[in-house]
N, C-alpha and C positions, 0 to 999 in steps of 0.2 A: 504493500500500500504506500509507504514512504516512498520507495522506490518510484513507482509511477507519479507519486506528485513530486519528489523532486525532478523527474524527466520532463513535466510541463514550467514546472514553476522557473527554471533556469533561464528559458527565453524571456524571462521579465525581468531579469540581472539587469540590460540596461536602464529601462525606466527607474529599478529600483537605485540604482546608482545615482540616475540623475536625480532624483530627490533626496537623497545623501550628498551631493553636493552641493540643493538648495539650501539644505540645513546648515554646512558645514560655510557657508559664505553665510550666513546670517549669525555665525560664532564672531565676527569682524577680524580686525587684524590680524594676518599670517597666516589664516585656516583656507583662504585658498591657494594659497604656495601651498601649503599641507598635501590640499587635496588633488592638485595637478601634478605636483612628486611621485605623491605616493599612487596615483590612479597608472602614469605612464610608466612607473617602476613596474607596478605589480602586472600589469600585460605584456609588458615585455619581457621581464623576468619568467614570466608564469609560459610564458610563448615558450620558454625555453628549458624549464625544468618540468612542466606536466608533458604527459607523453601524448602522441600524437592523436586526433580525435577523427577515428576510420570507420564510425560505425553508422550508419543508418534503423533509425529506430521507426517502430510503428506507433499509432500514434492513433488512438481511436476519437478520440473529443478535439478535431481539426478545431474547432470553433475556440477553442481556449489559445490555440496559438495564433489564431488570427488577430485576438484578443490584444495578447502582448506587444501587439504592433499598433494596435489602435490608440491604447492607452495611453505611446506614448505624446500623441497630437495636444490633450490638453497638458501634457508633463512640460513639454518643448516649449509651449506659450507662455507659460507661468515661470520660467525658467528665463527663458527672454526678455519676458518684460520686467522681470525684477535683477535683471545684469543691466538692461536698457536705464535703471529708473536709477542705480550705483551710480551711472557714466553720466546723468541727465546736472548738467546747470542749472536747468531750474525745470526743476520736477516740482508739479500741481501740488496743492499744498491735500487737496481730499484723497489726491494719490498718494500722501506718504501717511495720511488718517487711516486709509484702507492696510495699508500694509501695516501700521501700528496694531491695527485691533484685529487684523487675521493672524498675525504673527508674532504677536504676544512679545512684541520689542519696542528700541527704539533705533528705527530703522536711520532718523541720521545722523544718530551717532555710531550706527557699522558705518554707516556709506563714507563717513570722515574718518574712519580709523584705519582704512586700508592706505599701504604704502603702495610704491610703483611695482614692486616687483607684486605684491597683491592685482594689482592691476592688468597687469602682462598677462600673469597667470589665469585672472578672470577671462580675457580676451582669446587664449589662447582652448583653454579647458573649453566657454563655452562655441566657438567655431567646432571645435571636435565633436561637441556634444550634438550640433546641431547635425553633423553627418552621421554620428550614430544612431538620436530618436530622430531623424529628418530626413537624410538622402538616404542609407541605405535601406530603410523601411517602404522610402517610396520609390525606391527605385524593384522591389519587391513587386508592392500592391498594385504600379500600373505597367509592370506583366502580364497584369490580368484583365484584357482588353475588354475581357464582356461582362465583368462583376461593376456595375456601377459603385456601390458603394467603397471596395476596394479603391477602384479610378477615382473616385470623389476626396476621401483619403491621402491616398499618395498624393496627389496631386497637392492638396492643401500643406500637405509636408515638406515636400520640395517649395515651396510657396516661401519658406523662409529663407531661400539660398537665393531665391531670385531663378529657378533654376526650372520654367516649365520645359525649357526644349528638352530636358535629359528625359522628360517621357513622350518625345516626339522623336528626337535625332538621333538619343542611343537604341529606341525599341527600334524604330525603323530605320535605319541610317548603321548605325554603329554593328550590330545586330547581323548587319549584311554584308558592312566592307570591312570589318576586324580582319587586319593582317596587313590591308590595302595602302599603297601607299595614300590615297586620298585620305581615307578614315582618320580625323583628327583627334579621336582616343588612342592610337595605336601611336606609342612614345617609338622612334627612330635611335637605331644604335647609337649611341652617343652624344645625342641631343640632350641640349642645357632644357633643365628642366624649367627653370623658368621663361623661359623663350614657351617654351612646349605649353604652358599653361596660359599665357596670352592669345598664346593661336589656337589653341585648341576651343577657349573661350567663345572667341570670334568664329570661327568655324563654326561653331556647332549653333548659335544662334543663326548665321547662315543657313544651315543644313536645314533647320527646323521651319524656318520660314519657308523655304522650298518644296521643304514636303507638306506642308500646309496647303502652301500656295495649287499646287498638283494638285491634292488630296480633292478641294473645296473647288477647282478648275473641274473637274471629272464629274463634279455631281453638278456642276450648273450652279455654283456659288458664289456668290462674291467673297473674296480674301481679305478685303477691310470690312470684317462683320463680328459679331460675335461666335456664329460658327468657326471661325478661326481659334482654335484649342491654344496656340501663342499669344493672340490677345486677351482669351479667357486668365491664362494662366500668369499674364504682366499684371490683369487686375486684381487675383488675388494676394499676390504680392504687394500691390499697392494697397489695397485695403489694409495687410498688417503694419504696411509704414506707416498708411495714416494713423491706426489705435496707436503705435509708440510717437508720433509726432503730437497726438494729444497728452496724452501720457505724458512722456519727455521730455518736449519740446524740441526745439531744432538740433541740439547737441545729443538728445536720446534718441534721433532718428539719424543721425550721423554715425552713430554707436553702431546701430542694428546693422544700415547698410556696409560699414566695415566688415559688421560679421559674418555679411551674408557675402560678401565678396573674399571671405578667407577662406571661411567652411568649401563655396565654388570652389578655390584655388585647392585646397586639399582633397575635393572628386578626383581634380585633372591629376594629380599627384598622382591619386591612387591608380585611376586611368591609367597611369603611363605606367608603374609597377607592373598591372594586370599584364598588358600587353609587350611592355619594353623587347624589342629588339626582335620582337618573331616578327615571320612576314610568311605569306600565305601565297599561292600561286593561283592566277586572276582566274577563275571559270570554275574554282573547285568549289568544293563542299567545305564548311568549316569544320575544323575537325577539334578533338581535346587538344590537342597538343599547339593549338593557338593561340593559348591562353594559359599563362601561370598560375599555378595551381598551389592551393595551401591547407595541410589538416591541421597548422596549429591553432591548439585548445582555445584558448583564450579570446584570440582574437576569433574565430568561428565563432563562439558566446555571444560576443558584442555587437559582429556584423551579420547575425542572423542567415551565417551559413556562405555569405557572399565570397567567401575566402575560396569554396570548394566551386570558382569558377570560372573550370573547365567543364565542367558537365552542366552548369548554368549556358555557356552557350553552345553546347552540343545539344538540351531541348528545355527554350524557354520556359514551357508550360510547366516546369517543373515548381512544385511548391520548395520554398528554404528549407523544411525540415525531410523531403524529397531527396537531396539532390545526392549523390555519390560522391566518396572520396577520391575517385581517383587517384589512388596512391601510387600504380606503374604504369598507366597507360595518358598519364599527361607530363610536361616539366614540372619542379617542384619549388617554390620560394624558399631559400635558403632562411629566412626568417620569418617571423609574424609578422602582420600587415603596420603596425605602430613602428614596429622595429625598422622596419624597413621605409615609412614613410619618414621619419625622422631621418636614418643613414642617407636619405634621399635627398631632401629636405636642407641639412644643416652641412653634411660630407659629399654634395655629389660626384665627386672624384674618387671618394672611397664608393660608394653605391656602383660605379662603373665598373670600379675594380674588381668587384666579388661577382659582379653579374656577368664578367667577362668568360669566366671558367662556364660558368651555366649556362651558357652562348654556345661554345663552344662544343658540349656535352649536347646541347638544342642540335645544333647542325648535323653533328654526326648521327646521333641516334634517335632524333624525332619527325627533323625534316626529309620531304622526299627529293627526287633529285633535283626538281626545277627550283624549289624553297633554296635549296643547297646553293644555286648558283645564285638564285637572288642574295641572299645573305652573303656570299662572301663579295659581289658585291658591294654591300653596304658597309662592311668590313674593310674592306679598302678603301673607301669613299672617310670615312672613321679616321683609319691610321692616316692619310693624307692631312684631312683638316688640322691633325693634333701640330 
């Protein structure tokens, strides 16, 4: 009986987290350096000392785990608008009444007692936070083209990043040219990663208006409508600026859009991890070994399984707690996904280095022979630039 409720209840680790670090940022000073330490210690630590997580379980009560996805849309909001209301100049005076008598504090004297590195740490923990209850949950639910309320959902969650095209350009776009040179998720051997996150950016808000534009062309629409799912999804976004510009004011709506344009920045990030350096031959089938593959523990927990995806795009339709390890029949992330967005991140010269060897093991023993020749192509193109 433990057993089976702790097999559902684990997929609620993030939400419960993220209200662990509501609390723990309402302790004021140093508690959220505390808690952004100790959060990205213990994932990547834990990536590295828990043993790998290869199993695929059954799962009768689907609806509890759909659950822990949904849950966390109001976790993420409340979450946001009490970091947005820390960062705010002059935050409404009934806006810090409300958080005095929900929250059994005195909310400014937290908001005054945090130092700069409290602050960084705020900024940084919640961007994170918002790709773990925000993009990767919706990037999940609108997989699911025909479940409205799933699409209703996702979409609202990606809402915070600023981020509708990623359920336009990566389901239909990304989804189809992964490998490609065109595909602006698929990082290029040796490209600076921050170059790769400006274009990729651009790109893909390109891509998605295209495929709109087509989409809404085909049925006899007009493209400057509300039928257009890119201007649906610009307005839900804009709805939540404006709650935090009431809220906040003009420097709490400053805040958010920071954060929604870092949390984007660490999709492409991860983007380019997933895909880094494969490349795929133009007319084939995608296959697993397209896509970098990962069974560490920890991060699988947090990213609701998005780790194991190689077999996420070998068949979409697959549910998160679906998908397969692929543990020999795809390449494999030499670390956890934190780990590695970080080594990304802060060393990309070190990040090149170790992915070099996994390259290299890619070529010989996953790629076929037309991949082979594109790669060392690109391989060469690589050692030139350097």
């Amino acid at each position: 009986m433990i057993t089976t409720i702790l097999k559902y209840l684990k997929y609620y680790i993030p939400g419960l987290t993220a209200i662990l670090f509501i609390v723990m940022l309402l302790m004021g000073e140093n508690y959220p350096t505390y808690f952004f330490c100790g959060f990205s210690l213990f994932i990547i630590v834990g990536d590295i000392i828990f043993p790998r997580d290869k199993e695929i379980e059954n799962f009768s009560y689907p609806r509890l785990l759909n659950f822990s996805i949904y849950i966390n849309l109001p976790i993420l909001f409340i979450l946001v608008l009490l970091v947005v209301s820390i960062f705010s100049q002059n935050l409404s005076q009934w806006s810090i009444e409300v958080l005095d008598s929900y929250f059994y504090i005195d909310f400014m004297q937290i908001k005054n007692s945090f130092n700069i590195i409290d602050k960084i740490s705020l900024i940084i923990q919640t961007a994170l936070s918002i790709g773990i209850l925000g993009t990767v949950p919706g990037h999940e639910l609108t997989h699911r083209k025909k479940n409205k309320v799933d699409m209703f959902i996702g979409n609202w969650l990606l809402a915070f990043s600023w981020d509708c095209t990623f359920a336009i350009e990566h389901v239909y776009g990304h989804h189809k040219n992964v490998g490609l040179p065109e595909d602006p998720a698929t990082g290029k051997r040796g490209e600076n990663i921050y170059l790769f996150i400006v274009k990729a950016i651009a790109k893909e808000q390109v891509g998605g208006w295209g495929i709109e534009i087509s989409r809404l062309r085909r049925k006899g629409l007009n493209s400057i409508s509300l039928h257009n799912r890119m201007i649906i999804g610009y307005i839900r976004s804009l709805i939540l600026t404006i709650i935090v510009l009431i809220i906040g004011g003009v420097s709490g709506m400053f805040f958010f859009l920071l954060l929604a344009m870092l949390s984007k920045s660490l999709l492409e990030a991860i983007n380019y991890i997933e895909h880094y350096g494969l490349v795929r031959e133009r007319g084939k089938p995608v296959r697993m070994r397209h896509s970098w593959n990962s069974n560490h523990c920890i991060s699988s927990l947090y990213l609701y399984n998005v780790t194991r995806h190689s077999d996420h795009h070998r068949a979409t339709n697959l549910k998160f707690w679906e998908l397969s390890a692929c543990d020999k029949s795809a390449p494999n992330l030499p670390y956890g996904y934190l780990g590695m967005l970080y080594l990304l991140l802060i060393t990309p010269f070190l990040f090149r280095r170790i992915m070099v060897k996994k390259l290299i093991d890619w070529d010989l023993n996953y790629a076929n022979e037309q991949e082979r020749k594109l790669a060392n192509v690109l391989t060469r193109k690589m050692v030139l630039l350097k």
